[in-house]
Z-matrix of the N, CA and C atoms (Angstrom, degrees):
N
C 1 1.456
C 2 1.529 1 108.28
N 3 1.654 2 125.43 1 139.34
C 4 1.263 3 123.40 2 -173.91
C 5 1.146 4 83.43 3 -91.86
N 6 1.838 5 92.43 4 166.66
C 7 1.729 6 112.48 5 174.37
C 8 1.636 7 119.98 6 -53.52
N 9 1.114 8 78.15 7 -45.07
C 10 1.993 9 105.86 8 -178.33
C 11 1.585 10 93.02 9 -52.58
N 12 1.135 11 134.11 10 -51.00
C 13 1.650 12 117.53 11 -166.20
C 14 1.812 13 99.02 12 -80.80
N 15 1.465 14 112.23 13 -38.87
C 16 1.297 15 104.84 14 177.27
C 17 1.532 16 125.06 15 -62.05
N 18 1.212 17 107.80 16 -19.11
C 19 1.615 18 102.81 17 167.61
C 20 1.529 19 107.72 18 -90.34
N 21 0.917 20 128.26 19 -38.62
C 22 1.183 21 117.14 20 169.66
C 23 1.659 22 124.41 21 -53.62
N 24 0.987 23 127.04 22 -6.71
C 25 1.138 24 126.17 23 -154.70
C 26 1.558 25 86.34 24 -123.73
N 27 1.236 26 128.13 25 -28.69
C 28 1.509 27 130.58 26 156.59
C 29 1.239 28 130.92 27 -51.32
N 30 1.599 29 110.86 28 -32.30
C 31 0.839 30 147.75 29 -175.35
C 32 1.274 31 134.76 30 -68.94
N 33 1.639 32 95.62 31 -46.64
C 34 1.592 33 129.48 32 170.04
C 35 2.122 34 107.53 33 -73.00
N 36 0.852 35 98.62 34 -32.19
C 37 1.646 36 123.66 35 -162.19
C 38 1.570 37 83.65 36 -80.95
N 39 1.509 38 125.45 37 -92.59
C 40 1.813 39 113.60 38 155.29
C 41 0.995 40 137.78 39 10.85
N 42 1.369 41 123.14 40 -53.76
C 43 1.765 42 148.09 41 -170.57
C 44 1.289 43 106.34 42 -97.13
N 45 1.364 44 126.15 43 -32.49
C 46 1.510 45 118.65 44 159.54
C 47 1.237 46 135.25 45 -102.12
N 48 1.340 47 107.08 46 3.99
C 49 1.763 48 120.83 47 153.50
C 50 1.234 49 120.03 48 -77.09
N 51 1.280 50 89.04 49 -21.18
C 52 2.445 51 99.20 50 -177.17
C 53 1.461 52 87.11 51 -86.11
N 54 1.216 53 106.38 52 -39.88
C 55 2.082 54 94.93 53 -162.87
C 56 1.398 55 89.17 54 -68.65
N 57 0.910 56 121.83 55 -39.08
C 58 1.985 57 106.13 56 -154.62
C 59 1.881 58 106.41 57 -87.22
N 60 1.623 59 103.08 58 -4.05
C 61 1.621 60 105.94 59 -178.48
C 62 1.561 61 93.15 60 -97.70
N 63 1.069 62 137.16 61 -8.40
C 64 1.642 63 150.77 62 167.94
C 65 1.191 64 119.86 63 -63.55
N 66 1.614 65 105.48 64 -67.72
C 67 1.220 66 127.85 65 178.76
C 68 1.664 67 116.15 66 -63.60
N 69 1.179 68 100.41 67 -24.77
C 70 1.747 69 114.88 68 178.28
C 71 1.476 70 118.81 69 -93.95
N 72 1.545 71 106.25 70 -38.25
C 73 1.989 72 91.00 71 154.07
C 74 1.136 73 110.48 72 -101.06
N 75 1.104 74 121.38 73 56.37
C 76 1.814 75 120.52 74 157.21
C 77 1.715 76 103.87 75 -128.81
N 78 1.233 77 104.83 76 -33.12
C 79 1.690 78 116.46 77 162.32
C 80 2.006 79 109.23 78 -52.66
N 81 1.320 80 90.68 79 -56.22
C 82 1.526 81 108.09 80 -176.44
C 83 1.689 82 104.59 81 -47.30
N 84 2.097 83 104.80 82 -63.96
C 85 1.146 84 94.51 83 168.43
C 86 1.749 85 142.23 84 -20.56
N 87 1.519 86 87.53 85 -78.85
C 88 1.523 87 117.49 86 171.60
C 89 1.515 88 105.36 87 -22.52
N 90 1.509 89 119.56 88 -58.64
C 91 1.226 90 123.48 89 -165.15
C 92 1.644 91 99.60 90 -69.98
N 93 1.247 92 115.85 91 -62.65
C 94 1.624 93 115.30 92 -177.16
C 95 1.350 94 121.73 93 -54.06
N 96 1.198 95 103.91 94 -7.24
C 97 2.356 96 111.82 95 174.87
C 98 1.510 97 85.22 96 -92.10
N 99 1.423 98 113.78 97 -53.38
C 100 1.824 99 112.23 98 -173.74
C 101 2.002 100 105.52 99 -45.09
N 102 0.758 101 106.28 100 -63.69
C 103 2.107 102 122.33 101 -174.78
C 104 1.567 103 104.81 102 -57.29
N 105 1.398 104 119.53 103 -17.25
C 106 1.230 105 107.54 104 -158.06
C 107 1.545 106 86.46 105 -116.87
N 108 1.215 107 127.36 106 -39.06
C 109 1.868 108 119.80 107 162.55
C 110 1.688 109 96.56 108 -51.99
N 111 1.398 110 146.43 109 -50.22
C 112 1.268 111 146.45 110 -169.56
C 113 1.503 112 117.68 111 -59.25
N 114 1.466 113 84.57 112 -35.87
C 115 1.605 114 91.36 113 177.76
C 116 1.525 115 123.32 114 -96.87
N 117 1.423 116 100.24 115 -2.65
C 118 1.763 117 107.50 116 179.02
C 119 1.199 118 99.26 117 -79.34
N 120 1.554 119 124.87 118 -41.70
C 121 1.341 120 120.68 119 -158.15
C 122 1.189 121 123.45 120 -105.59
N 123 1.644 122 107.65 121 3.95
C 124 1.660 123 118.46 122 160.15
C 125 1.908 124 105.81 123 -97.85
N 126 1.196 125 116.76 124 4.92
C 127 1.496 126 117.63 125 -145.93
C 128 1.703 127 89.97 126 -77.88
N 129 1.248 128 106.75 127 102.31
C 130 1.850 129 112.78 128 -179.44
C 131 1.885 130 107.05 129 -76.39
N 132 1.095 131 95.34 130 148.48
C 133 1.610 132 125.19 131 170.08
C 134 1.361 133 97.90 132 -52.18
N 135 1.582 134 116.28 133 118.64
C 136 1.456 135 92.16 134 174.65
C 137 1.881 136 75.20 135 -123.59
N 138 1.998 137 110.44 136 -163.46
C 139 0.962 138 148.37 137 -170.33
C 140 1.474 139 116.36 138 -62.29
N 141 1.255 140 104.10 139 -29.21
C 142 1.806 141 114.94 140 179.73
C 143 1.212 142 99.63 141 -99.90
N 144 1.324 143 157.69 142 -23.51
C 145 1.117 144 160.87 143 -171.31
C 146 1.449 145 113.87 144 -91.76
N 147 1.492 146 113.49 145 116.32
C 148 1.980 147 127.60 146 -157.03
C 149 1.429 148 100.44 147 -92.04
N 150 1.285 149 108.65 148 -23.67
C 151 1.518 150 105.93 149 -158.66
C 152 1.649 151 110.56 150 163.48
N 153 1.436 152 93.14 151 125.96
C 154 1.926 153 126.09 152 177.32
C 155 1.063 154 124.81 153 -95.07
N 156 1.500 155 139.10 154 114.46
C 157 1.323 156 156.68 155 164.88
C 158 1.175 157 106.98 156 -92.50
N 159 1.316 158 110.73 157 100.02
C 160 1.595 159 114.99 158 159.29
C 161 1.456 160 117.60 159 -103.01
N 162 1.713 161 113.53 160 -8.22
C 163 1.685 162 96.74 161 170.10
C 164 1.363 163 114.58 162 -107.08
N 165 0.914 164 105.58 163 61.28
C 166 1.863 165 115.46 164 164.82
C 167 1.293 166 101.37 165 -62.12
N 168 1.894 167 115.56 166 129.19
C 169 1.010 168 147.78 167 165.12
C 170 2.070 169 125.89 168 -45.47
N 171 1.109 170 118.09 169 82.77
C 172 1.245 171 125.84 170 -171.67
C 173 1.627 172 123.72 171 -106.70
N 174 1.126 173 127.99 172 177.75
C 175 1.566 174 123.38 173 162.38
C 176 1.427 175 93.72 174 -102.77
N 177 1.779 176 88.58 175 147.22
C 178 1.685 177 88.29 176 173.41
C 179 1.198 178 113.78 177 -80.93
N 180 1.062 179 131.58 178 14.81
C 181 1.876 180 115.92 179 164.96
C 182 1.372 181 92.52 180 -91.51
N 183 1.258 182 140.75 181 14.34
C 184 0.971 183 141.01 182 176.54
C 185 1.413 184 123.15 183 -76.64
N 186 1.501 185 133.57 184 73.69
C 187 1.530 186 114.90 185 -153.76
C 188 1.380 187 119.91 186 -106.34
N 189 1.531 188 116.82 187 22.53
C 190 1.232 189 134.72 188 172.31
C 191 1.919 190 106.31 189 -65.87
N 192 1.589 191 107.38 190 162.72
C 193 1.060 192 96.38 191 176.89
C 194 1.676 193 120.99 192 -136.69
N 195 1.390 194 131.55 193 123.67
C 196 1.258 195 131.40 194 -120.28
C 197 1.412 196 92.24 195 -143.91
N 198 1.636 197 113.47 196 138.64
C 199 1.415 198 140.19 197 -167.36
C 200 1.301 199 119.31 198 -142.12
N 201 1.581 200 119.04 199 90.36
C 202 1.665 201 93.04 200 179.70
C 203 1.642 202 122.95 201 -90.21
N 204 0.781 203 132.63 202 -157.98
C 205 2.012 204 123.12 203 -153.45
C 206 1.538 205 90.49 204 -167.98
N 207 1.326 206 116.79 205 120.31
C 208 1.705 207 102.50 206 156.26
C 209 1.742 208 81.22 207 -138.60
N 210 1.834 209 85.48 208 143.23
C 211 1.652 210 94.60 209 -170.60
C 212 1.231 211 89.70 210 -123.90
N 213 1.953 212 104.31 211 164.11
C 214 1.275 213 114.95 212 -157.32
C 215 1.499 214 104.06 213 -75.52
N 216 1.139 215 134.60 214 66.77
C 217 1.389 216 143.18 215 176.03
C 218 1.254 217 97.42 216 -146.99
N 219 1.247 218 129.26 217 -8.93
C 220 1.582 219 115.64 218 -164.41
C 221 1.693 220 116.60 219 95.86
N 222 1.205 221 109.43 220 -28.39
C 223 1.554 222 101.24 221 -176.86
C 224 1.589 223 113.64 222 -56.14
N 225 1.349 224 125.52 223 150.14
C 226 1.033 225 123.61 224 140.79
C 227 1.646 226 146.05 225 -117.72
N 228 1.040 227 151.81 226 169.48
C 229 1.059 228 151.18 227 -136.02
C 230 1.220 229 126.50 228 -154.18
N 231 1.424 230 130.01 229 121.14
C 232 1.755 231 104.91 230 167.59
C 233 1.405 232 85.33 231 -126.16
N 234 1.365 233 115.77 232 158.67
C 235 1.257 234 130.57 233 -174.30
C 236 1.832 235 84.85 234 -136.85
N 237 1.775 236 97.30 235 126.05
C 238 1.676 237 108.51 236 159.25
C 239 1.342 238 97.35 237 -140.85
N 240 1.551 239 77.55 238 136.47
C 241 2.268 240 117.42 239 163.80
C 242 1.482 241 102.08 240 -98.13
N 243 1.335 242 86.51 241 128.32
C 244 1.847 243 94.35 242 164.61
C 245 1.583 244 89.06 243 -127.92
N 246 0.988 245 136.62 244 134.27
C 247 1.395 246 123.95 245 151.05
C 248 1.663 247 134.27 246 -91.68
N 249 1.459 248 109.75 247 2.87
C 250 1.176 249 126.84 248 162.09
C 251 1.100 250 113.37 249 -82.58
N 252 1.525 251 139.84 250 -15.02
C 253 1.164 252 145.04 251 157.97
C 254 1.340 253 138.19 252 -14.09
N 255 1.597 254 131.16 253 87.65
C 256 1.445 255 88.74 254 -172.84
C 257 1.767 256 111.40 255 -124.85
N 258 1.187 257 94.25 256 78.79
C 259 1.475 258 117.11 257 179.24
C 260 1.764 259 99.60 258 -165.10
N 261 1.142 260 130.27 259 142.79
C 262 1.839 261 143.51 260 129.64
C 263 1.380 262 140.45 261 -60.18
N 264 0.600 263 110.07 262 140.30
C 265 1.951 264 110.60 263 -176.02
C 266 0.928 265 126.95 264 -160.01
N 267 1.819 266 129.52 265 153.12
C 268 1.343 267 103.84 266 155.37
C 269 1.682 268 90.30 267 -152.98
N 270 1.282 269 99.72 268 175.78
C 271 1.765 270 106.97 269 -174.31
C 272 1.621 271 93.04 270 -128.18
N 273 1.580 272 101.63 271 -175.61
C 274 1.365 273 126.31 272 173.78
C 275 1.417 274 103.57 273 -171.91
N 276 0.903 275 100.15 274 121.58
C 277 1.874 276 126.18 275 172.90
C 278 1.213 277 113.08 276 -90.53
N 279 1.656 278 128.04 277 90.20
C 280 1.811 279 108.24 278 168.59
C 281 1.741 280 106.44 279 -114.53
N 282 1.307 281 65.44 280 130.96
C 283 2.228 282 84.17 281 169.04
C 284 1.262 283 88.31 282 -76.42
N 285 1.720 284 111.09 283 138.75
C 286 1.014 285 121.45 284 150.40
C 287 1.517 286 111.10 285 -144.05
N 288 1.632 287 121.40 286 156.32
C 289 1.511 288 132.91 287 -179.34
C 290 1.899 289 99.16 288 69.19
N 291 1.164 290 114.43 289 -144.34
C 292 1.534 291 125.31 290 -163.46
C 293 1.608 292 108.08 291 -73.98
């Protein structure tokens, strides 16, 4: 066997370890947009939590689904589900000084 076919064939082996580590966190995704619509819409009122906004202002082609949270500390919160999503995220905004 020449070198030339043996790298290639290394090569090939490479290209379908990336596809199948691709194909497997985008599966993964899928599932974590799926759990996190499941969990928005079972997500109970608990004891730290002052107050729930569920009619936040949207466009209706808008088909995401949106929760705001202000807890008895003052924090507030919006929590959005997309389940077409195929990425996760989250932010945090802190004011600080003036």
């Amino acid at each position: 066997m020449s070198p030339l076919r043996g790298k290639n064939i290394i090569l090939r082996l490479v290209l379908l370890y990336y596809k199948l580590l691709v194909n497997l966190f985008y599966y993964v995704c899928l599932c974590v947009a799926a759990l996190t619509t499941a969990v928005m819409a079972a997500l109970p009122v608990t004891s730290k939590v002052g107050k729930v906004i569920d009619n936040i202002i949207k466009s209706p082609e808008d088909k995401r689904l949106y929760r705001g949270l202000q807890l008895k500390n003052g924090m507030k919160l919006l929590l959005i589900s997309d389940a077409t999503a195929d990425k996760s995220a989250a932010a945090l905004d802190v004011h600080i000084g003036m």
